[in-house]
C-alpha positions in Angstrom: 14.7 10.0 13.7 18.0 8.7 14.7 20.5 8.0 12.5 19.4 4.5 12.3 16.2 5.8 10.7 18.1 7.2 7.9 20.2 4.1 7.3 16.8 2.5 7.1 15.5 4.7 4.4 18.4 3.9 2.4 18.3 0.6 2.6 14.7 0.3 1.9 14.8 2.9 -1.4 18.0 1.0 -2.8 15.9 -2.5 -2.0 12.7 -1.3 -3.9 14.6 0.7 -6.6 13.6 4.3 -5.9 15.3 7.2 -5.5 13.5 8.1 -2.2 12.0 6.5 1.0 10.8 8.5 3.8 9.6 6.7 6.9 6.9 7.4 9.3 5.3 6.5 12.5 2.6 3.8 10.5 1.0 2.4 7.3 -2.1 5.2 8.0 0.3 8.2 8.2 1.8 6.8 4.9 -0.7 6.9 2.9 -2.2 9.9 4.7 1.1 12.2 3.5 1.2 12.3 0.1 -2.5 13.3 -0.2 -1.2 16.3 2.8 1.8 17.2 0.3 -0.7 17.2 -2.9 -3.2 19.5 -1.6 -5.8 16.9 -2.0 -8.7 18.2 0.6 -12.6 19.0 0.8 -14.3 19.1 -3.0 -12.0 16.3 -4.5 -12.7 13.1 -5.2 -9.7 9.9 -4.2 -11.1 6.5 -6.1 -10.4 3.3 -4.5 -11.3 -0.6 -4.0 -14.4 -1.1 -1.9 -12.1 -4.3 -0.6 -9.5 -3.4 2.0 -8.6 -2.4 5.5 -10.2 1.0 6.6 -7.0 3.0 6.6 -6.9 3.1 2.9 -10.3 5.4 3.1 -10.0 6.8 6.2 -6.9 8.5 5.4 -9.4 10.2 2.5 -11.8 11.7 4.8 -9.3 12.6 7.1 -7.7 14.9 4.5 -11.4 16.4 3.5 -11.7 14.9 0.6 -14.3 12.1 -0.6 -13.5 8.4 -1.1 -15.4 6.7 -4.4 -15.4 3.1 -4.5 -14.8 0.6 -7.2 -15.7 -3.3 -7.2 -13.1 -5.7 -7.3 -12.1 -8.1 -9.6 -13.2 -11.8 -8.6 -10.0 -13.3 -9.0 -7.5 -11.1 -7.5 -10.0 -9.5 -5.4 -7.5 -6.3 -6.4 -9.4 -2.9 -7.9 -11.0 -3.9 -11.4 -9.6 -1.9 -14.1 -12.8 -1.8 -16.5 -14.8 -0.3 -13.5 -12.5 2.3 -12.4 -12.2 3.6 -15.8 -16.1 3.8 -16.2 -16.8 5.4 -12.7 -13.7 8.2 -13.4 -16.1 8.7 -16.2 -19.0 8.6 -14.9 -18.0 11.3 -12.1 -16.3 13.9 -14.9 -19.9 13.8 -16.2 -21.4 14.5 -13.1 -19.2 17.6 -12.9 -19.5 17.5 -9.1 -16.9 17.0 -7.8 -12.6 17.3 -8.6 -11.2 13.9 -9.3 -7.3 14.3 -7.4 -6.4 10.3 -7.4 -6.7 7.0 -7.5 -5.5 4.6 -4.6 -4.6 1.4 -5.6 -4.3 -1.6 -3.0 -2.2 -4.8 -3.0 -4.5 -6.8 -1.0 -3.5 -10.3 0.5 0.1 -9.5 -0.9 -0.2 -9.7 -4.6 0.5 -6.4 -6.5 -2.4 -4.6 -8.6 -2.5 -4.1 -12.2 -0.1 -1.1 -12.1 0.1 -1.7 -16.2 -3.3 -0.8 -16.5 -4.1 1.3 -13.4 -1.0 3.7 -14.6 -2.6 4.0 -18.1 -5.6 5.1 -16.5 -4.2 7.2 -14.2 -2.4 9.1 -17.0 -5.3 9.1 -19.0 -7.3 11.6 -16.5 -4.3 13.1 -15.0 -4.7 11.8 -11.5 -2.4 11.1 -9.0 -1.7 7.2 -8.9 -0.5 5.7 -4.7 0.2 2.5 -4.4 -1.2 1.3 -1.0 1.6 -1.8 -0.5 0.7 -2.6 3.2 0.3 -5.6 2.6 2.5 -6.4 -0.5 6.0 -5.4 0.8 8.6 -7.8 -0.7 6.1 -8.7 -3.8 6.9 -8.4 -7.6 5.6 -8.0 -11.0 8.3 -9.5 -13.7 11.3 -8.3 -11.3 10.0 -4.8 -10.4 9.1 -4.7 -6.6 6.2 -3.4 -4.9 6.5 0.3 -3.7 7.7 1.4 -7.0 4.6 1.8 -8.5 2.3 4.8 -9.3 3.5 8.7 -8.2 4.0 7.5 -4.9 3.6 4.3 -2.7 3.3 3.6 1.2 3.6 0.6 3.5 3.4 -0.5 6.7 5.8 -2.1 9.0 2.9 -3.3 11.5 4.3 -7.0 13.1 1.6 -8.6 11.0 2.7 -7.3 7.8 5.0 -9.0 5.4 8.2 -6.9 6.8 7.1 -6.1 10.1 8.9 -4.4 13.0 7.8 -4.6 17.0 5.7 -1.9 17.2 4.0 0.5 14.7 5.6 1.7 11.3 5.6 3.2 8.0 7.2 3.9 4.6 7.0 6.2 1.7 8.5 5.7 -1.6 8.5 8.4 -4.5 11.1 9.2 -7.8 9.9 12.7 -7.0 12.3 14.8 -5.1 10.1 18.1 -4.5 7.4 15.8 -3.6 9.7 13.4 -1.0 10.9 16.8 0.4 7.4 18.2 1.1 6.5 15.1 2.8 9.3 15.1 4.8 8.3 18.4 6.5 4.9 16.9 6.6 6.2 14.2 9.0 7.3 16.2 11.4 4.9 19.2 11.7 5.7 21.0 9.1 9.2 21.9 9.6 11.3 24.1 8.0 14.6 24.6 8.5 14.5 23.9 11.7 12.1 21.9 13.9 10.8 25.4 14.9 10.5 27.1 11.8 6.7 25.2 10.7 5.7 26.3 7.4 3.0 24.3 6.6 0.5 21.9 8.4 2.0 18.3 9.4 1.7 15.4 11.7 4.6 14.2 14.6 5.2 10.8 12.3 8.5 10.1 13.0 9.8 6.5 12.9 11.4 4.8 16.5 14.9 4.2 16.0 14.5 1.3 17.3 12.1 -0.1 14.8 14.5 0.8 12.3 17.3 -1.3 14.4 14.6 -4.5 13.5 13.9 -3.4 10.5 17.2 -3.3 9.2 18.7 -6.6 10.8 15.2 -8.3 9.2 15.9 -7.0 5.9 18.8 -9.3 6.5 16.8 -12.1 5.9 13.9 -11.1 4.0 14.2 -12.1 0.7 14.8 -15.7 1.5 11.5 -15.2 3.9 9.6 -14.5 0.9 10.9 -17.8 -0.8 10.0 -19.6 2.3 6.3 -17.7 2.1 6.1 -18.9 -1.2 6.9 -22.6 -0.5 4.1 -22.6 2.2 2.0 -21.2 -0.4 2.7 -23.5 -2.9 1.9 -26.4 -0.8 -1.4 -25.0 0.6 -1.9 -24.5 -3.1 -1.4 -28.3 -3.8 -3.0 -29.5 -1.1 -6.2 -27.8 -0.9 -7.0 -27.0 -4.5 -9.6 -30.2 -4.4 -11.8 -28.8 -1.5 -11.5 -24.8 -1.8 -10.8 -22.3 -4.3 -7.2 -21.2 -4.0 -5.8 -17.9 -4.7 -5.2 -16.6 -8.1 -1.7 -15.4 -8.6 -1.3 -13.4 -12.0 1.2 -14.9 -14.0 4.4 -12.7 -13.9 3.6 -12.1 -10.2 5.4 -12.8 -7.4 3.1 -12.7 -3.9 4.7 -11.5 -0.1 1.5 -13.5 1.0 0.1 -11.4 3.8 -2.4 -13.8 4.0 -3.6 -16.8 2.3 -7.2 -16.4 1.6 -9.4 -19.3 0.5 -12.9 -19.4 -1.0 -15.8 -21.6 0.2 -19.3 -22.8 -0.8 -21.6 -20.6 1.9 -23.1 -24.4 2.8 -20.0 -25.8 4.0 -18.6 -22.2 5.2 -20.0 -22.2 9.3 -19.2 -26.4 8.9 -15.4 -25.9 7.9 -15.0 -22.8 10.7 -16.0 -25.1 13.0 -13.8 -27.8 11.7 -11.1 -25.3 11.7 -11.4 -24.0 15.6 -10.7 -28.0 16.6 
């Protein structure tokens, strides 16, 4: 938490468009926080997609609580909208368990359909995260990933879009109280001072030297993104007669984590192989 760190934040909430950013140790403790700061623990239900890295559940049993999944949508292989509004349902009528929130990924770096996953997430009064891990940089008609939902979190892992050289993380939220909670949060609680703990917290506190990469990256990002996209669209071109390419919803604008193609399962061991050569 050097001063770097906080230079960082700013850069990153002013980038996004958000009034706060609050970093962390990694893309786990990020998405682990806000459900710490929102009291969400053992009797509540967290929805999410059944399609993404295991942080994005984890963090839900690590908290207490219990992680529902929903299908995906074929196309965007992001959560599908129809089904998460029938299994919120189908849980209030179970009358089990406390739906708390939904968490919504941005898989392969394209973002999810915040349109209708906020009007959802309004309609039962549950907390909406974004899970942008993989979707830093991304956009949906000129608003950028990380601004979605209550609150968002990303992850600065090497691999990711906006990666720095080691492990880190990011939180975003318009909600002052809330960013201030989750500040304490990060590092064990604190109060006024790092040994005044009033509450329950994690040591997640960024490298200032990650932020020293991250910043000078940032530098360069946005024309990486155009560069990502160029790639893209040539893969797109070139291998749309022998796989099914990636759907990108119109209005969108991917960070491309990954490029992901679809295969026939007959030619799927065949094209591996061709692949390794």
């Amino acid at each position: 938490l050097g001063e770097k760190v906080f230079e960082l934040e700013k850069k990153l909430a002013e980038y996004v468009g958000v009034k706060e950013c609050i970093t962390c140790a990694s893309g786990t403790d990020a998405l682990q926080i806000p459900l710490m700061a929102n009291d969400i623990g053992p009797g509540d239900i967290v929805f999410t997609t059944n399609f993404s890295f295991f942080a994005t559940a984890e963090v839900i049993s690590l908290v207490g609580a219990t992680p529902i999944f929903v299908d995906v949508d074929k196309d965007t292989f992001n959560i599908d909208c129809q089904l998460l509004d029938k299994k919120i349902t189908s849980i209030l009528e179970q009358k089990k368990y406390i739906p708390k929130a939904i968490i919504a990924v941005d898989l392969f770096g394209q973002l999810a359909n915040y349109k209708e996953i906020e009007s959802i997430a309004k309609k039962f009064n549950l907390l909406l995260i974004e899970d942008a891990a993989q979707s830093f940089g991304a956009s949906y008609n000129g608003k950028k990933s990380c601004s979605f939902g209550d609150v968002a979190a990303t992850s600065f892992y090497p691999a990711k879009p906006l990666g720095c050289y080691g492990d880190g993380g990011a939180i975003f939220t318009n909600n002052s109280e809330l960013a201030q909670k989750m500040r304490s949060i990060r590092v064990h609680g604190e109060g006024k001072d790092k040994y005044d703990n009033i509450r329950i917290g994690l040591n997640s506190r960024l490298d200032t030297i990650q932020a020293v990469v991250l910043i000078e990256k940032m530098k360069i990002f946005d024309n990486e993104i155009k560069l990502r996209n160029k790639v893209a669209d040539y893969y797109n071109n070139s291998l749309a007669r022998f796989v099914k390419i990636p759907k990108i919803v119109n209005g969108n604008i991917s960070s491309w984590a990954q490029y992901s193609i679809l295969v026939a399962i007959k030619d799927r061991d065949k094209l591996i192989e061709y692949l390794q050569k």
